[in-house]
N, C-alpha and C positions, 0 to 999 in steps of 0.2 A: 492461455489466451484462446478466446473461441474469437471464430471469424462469422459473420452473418451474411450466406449467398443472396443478398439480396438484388444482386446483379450491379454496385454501384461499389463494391469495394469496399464497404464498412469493416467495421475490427471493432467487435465490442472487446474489453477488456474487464477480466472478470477477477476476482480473487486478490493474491498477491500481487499479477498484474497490473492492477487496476491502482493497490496502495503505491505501488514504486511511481506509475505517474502520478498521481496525487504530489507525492513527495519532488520527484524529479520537476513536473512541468507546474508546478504550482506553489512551490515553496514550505507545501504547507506541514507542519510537525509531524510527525507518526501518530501523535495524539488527535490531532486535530484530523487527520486522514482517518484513523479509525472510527470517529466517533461520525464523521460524514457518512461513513460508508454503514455503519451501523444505522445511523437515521433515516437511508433508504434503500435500507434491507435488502444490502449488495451482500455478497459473500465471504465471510469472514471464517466459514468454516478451520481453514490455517490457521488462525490466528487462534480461534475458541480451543484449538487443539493443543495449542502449547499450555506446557507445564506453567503455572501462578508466576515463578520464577522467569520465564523466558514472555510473556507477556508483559510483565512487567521491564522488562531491559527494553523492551521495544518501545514503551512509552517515556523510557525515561530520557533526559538530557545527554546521558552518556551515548546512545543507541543514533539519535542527531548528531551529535560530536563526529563518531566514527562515521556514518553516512556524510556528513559535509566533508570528509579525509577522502571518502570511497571518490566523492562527486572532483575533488580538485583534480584527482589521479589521471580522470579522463579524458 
């Protein structure tokens, strides 16, 4: 997470950061958070870095499944 001094307390949220509130305060799938964040050329370097295999578990239904489990827990 980077913080921006711009003397009002901002918090840009950048990377991975950025996908978990996508997902957390907005509902929205891994699928749909990535493709958002891809379309305005946020940072996804994480994500381009995982193995075909682990990209994919992130987009799948399974990967929501166990994230809606993580979110009840809290």
């Amino acid at each position: 997470m980077a913080v921006i001094d711009s003397g009002d307390n901002c918090v840009a949220l950048t990377g991975v950061d950025q996908f978990v509130y996508f997902l957390s305060h907005f509902n929205m799938s891994s699928k749909d958070a990535i493709e958002e964040m891809r379309s305005n050329d946020q940072d996804l370097d994480w994500f381009d870095a995982f193995t075909k295999e682990q990209q994919e578990y992130v987009l799948s239904k399974r990967f929501q499944q166990d994230w809606d489990q993580v979110k009840e827990q809290e």
